[in-house]
GUKOL-8631 format. One record per residue (C-alpha): residue number from 1; residue in one letter; x, y, z. Coordinates in Angstrom, 1 decimal. Example, Ala and Ser with C-alpha at 12.3 -4.5 7.8 and 13.67 -1.06 7.14 Angstrom:
REM GUKOL-8631
<1,'a',<12.3,-4.5,7.8>> <2,'s',<13.7,-1.1,7.1>> 
END
This chain:
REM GUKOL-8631
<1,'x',<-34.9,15.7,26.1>> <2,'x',<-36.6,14.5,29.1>> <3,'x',<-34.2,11.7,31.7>> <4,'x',<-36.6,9.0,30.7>> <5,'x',<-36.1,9.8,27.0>> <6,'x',<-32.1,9.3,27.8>> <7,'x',<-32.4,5.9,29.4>> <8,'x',<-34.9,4.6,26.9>> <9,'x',<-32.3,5.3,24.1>> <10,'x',<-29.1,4.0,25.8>> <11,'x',<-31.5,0.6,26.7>> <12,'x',<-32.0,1.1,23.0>> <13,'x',<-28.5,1.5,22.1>> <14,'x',<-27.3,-1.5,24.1>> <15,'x',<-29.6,-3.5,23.2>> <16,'x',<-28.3,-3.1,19.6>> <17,'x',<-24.7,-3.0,20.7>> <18,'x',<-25.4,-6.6,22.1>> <19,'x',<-27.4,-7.3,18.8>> <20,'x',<-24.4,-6.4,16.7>> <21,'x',<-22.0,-8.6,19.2>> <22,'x',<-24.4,-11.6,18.8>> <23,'x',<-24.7,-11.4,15.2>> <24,'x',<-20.8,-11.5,15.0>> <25,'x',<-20.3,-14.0,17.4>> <26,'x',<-22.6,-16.4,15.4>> <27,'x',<-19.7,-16.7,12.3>> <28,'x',<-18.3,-20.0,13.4>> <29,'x',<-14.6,-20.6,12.6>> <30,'x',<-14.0,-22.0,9.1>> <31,'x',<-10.9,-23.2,8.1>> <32,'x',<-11.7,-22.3,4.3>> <33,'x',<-12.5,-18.7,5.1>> <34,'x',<-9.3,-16.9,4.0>> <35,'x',<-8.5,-19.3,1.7>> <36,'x',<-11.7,-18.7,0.0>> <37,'x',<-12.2,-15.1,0.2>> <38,'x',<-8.6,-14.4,-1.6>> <39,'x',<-9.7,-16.9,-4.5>> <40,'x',<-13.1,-14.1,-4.6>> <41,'x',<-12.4,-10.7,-3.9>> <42,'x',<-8.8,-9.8,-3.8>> <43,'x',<-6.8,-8.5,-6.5>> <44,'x',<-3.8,-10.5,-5.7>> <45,'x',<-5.4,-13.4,-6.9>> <46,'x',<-6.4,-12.2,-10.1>> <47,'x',<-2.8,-10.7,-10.7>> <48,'x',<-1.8,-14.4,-10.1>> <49,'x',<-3.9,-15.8,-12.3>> <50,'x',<-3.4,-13.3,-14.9>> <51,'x',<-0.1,-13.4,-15.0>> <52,'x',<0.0,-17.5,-15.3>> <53,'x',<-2.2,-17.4,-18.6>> <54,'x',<0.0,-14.4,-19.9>> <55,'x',<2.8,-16.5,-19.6>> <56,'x',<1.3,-19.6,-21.0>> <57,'x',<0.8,-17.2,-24.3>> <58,'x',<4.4,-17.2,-24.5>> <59,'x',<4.8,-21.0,-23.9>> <60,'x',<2.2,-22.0,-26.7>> <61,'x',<4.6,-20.1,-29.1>> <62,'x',<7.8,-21.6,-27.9>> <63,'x',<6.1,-24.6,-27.7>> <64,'x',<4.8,-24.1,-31.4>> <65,'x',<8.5,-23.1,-32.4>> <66,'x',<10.0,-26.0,-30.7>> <67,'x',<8.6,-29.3,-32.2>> <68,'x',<11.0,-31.5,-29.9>> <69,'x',<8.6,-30.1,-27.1>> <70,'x',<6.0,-31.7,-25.2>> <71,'x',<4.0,-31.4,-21.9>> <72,'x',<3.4,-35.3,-21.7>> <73,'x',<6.5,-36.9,-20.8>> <74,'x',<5.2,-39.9,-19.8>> <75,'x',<2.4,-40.4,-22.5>> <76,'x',<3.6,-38.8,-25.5>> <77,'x',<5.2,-41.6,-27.7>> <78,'x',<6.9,-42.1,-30.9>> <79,'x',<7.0,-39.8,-33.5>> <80,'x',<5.2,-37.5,-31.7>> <81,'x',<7.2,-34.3,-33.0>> <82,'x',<4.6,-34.1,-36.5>> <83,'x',<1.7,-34.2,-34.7>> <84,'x',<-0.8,-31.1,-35.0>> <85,'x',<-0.8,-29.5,-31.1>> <86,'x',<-2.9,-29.5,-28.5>> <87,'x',<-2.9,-28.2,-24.8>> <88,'x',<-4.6,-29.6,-21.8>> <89,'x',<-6.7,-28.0,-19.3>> <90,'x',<-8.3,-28.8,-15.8>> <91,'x',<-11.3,-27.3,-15.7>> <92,'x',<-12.1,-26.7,-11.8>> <93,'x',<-10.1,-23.7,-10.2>> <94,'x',<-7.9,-23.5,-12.8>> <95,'x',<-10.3,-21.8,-15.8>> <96,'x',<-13.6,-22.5,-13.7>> <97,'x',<-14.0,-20.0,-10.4>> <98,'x',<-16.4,-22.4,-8.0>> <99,'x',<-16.0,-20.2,-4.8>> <100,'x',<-19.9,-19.3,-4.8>> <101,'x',<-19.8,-23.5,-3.8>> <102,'x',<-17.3,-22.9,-1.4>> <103,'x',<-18.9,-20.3,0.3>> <104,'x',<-22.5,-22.4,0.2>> <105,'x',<-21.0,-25.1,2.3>> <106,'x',<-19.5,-22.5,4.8>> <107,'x',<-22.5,-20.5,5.3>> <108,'x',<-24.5,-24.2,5.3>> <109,'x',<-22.0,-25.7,7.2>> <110,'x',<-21.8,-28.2,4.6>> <111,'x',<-19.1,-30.0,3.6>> <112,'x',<-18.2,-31.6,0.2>> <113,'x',<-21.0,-34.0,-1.5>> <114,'x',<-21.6,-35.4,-5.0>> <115,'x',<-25.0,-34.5,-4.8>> <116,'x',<-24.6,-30.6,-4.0>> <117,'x',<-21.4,-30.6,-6.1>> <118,'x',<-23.9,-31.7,-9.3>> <119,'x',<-26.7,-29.5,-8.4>> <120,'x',<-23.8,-26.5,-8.1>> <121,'x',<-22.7,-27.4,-11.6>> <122,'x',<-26.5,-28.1,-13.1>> <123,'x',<-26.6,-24.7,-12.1>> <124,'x',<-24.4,-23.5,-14.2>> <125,'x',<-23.2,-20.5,-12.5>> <126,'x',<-19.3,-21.1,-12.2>> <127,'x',<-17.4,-18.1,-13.3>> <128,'x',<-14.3,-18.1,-15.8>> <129,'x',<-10.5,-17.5,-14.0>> <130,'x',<-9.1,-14.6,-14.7>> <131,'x',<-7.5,-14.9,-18.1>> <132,'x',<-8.5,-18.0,-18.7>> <133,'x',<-10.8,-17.5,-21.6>> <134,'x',<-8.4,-15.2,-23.2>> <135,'x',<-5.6,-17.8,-23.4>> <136,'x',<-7.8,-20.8,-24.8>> <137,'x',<-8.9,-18.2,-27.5>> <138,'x',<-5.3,-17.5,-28.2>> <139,'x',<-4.5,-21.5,-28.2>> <140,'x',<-7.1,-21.9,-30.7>> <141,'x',<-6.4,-19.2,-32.8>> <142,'x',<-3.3,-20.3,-33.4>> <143,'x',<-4.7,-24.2,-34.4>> <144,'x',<-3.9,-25.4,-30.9>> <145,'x',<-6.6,-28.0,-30.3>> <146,'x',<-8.0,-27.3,-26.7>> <147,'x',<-9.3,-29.9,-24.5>> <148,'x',<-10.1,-29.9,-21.0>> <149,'x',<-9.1,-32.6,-19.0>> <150,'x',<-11.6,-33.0,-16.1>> <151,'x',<-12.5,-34.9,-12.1>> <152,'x',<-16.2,-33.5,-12.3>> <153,'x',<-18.5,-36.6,-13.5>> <154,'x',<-19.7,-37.8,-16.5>> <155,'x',<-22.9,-37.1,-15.5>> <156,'x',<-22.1,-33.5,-15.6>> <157,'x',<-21.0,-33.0,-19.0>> <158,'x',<-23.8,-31.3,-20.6>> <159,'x',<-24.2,-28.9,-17.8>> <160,'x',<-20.3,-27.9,-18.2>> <161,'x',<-20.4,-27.6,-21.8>> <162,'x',<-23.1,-24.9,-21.4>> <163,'x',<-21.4,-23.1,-18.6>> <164,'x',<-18.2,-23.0,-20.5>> <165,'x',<-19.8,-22.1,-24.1>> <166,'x',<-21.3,-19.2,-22.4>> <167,'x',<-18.3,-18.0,-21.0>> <168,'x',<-16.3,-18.0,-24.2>> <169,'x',<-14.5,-21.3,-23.6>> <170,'x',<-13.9,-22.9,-27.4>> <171,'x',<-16.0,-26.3,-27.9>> <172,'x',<-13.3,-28.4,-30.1>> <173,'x',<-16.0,-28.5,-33.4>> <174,'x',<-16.2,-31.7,-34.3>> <175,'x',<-13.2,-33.6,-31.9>> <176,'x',<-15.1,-34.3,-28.5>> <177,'x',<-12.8,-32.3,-25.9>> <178,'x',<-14.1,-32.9,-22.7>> <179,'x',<-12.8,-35.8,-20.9>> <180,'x',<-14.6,-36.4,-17.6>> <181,'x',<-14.2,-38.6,-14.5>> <182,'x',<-15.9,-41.7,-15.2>> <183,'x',<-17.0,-41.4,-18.9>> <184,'x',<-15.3,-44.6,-19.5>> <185,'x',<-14.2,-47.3,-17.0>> <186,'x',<-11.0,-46.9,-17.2>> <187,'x',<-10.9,-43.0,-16.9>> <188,'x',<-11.0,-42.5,-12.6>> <189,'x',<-9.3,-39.7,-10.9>> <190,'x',<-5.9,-40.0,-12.2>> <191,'x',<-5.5,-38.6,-15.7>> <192,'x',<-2.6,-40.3,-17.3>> <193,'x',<-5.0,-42.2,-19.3>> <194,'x',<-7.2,-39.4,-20.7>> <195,'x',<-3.4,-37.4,-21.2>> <196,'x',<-2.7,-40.7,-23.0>> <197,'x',<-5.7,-40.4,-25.0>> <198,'x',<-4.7,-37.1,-26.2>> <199,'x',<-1.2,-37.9,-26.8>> <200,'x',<-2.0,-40.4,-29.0>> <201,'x',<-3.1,-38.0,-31.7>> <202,'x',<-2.1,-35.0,-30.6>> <203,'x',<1.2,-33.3,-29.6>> <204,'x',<0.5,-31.5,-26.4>> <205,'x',<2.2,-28.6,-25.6>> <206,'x',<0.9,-26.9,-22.1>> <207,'x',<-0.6,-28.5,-19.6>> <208,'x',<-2.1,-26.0,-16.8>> <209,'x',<-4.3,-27.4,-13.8>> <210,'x',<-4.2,-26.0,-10.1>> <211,'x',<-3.6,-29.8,-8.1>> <212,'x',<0.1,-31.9,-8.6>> <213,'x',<-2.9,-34.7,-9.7>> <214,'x',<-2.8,-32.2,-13.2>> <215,'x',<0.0,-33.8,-13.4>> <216,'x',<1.4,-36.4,-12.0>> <217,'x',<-0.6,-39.5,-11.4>> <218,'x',<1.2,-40.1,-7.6>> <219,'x',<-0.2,-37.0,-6.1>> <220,'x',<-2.1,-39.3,-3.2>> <221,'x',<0.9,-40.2,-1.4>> <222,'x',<2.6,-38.7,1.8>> <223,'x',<3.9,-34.7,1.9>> <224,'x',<7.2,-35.6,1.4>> <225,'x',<7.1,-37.7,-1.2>> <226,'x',<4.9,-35.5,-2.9>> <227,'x',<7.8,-33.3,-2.1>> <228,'x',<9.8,-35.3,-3.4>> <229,'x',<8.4,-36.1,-6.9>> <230,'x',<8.0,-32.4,-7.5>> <231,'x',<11.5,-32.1,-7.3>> <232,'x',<12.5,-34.7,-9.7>> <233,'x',<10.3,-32.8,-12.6>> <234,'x',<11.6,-29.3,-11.7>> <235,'x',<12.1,-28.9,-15.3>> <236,'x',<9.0,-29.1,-16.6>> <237,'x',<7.3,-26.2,-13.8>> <238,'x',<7.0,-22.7,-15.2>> <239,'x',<7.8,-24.2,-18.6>> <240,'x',<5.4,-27.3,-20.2>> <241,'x',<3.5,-27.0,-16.7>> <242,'x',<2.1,-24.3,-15.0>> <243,'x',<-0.4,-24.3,-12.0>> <244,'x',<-3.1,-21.7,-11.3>> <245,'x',<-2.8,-21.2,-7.2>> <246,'x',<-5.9,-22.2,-5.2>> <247,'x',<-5.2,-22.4,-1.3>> <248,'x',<-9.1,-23.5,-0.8>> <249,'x',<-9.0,-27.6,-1.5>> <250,'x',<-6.9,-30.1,-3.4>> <251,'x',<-4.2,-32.9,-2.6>> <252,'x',<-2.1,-30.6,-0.9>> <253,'x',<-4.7,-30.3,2.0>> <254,'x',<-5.4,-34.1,2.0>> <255,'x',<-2.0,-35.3,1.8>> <256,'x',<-1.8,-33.6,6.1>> <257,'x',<-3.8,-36.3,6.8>> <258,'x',<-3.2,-39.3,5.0>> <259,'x',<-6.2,-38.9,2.0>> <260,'x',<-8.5,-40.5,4.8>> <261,'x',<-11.7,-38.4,4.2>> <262,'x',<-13.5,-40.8,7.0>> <263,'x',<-10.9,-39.3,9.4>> <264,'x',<-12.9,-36.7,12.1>> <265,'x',<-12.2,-32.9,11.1>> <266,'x',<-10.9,-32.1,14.5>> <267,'x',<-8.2,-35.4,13.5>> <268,'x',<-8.1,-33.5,10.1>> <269,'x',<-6.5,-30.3,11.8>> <270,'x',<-4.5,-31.2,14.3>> <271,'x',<-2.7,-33.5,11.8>> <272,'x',<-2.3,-30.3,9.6>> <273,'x',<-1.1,-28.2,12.9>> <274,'x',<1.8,-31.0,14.0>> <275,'x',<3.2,-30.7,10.3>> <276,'x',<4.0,-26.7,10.6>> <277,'x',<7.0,-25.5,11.3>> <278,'x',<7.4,-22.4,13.6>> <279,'x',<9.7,-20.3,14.7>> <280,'x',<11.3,-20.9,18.2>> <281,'x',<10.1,-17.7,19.4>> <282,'x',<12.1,-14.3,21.2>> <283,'x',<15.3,-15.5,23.7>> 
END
C-alpha cells in the first residue's frame, strides 16, 4: 500500500473517530435517563414488579379469608364486612408500562403536556407491567371485582379501554370500572372520592398504585411530612397496600421542590441536590 494510500485512510479513520465523538457528545444530560432505562430494559425491574403482583395473589386470598379486612380505611363504612370484594388499581406505571412517552420527551426534549400525553394514549401503544395482567385475571377469577382507579382524563377513556382489552386486562361486564380524572366534577386528582365510590358497594381488598397519591389523598405536601404520614399507616404497606416502584416521575419528585411545576428546571434540581444527604467524605 502506497504512503498516500496510509494518510488517506488515517484522514479517514479520524475523521470517523471525531464522527463517533460528536455523535456522543450530542446526548444531552437528562435527569430521567437511568430512571427510565431501568423501568425498560433491566431485569431488576421486572423481578420487582413480578414479585409485587405475586404477593398481591396471596393478599386477595387473605383478604378473601378475612372479612374484617379492608384496603379503604378511610372510605369503607358500615357494614362493610358482607360486601362482594373488589380491588383497586392505578392504571399508569403500575399495570400500564408508558416509558416509550418517557423516552419521546427525552429524545424530543419535551417535557410533560396534556396534549402529547393524549396523543401517546390515542395511540394506544402502552405495554402491560410485568405481572400485571396475570394478577387482575387471578382477582377476577376468584369474583374479585376489578376496577382501575385512574389521573389520565376523561377524555381518554375509550382509548384506554382498548389498550387494556388488548392486553388482557378484564372490562368489569356490565359495572363501569374505569374511574378517570375529571369524569365527574368532583373526581380531580385526589382519589378518595372515586375509592369512596367503590367502597360504597364494594368491599375492597388491595389497593396497588406506584405514587403515595394511590393512597393517601395528602401526598402534595412537603418531604417530611409525606414522611411523616407514611409512617403513621405502616400497617397497611406490604399488606392492604402495595406500590409498584417507578423512579421516573410522581409526587416523590415534586414534593423536592414544593409541587411548583412553574418553578425553572435548573431551580427544580438544585432544590433536589440541597435535600441529599452525603457522606462526609475520607479523613
Amino acid at each position: 500500500m502506497k504512503p498516500r494510500t496510509f494518510l488517506v485512510l488515517g484522514a479517514a479513520l479520524a475523521a470517523l473517530s471525531s464522527f463517533g465523538s460528536a455523535q456522543a457528545q450530542e446526548v444531552a444530560p437528562n435527569d430521567m435517563l437511568l430512571a427510565t432505562l431501568w423501568t425498560q430494559k433491566s431485569v431488576e425491574y421486572r423481578a420487582n414488579a413480578l414479585t409485587v403482583f405475586a404477593l398481591a395473589k396471596i393478599r386477595v386470598d387473605e383478604a378473601l379469608a378475612d372479612k374484617s379486612w379492608t384496603a379503604a380505611p378511610v372510605e369503607q363504612k358500615g357494614d362493610y364486612q358482607n360486601l362482594p370484594p373488589a380491588v383497586v388499581l392505578d392504571v399508569d406505571e403500575t399495570l400500564l408500562d408508558n416509558s416509550l412517552y418517557q423516552v419521546w420527551m427525552m429524545k424530543n426534549n419535551q417535557t410533560f403536556s396534556t396534549k402529547t400525553w393524549d396523543q401517546f394514549c390515542a395511540a394506544q401503544v402502552s405495554m402491560a407491567i410485568p405481572g400485571a395482567v396475570e394478577f387482575a385475571e387471578y382477582a377476577d377469577s376468584k369474583g374479585v371485582k376489578v376496577f382501575y382507579i385512574t389521573n389520565r382524563g376523561a377524555e381518554t377513556e375509550k382509548d384506554t379501554r382498548e389498550n387494556m382489552q388488548k392486553l388482557g386486562f378484564p372490562m368489569g361486564g356490565n359495572v363501569d370500572t374505569f374511574l378517570m380524572q375529571n369524569e365527574k366534577p368532583e373526581w380531580g386528582s385526589a382519589k378518595g372520592t372515586r375509592r369512596s365510590v367503590v367502597a360504597k358497594d364494594y368491599r375492597i381488598l388491595l389497593n396497588i398504585g406506584d405514587n403515595f397519591g394511590d393512597f393517601d389523598d395528602r401526598y402534595r405536601t412537603s418531604v417530611a411530612e409525606r414522611a411523616k404520614l407514611f409512617d403513621s399507616d405502616l400497617a397497611y404497606w406490604g399488606k392492604q397496600w402495595l406500590m409498584i416502584a417507578n423512579p421516573t416521575y410522581g409526587s416523590w419528585d415534586t414534593a423536592t421542590y414544593g409541587h411548583d411545576f412553574k418553578k425553572p428546571a435548573v431551580e427544580q434540581r438544585k432544590a433536589k441536590w440541597d435535600l441529599l444527604e452525603s457522606w462526609v467524605g475520607p479523613k
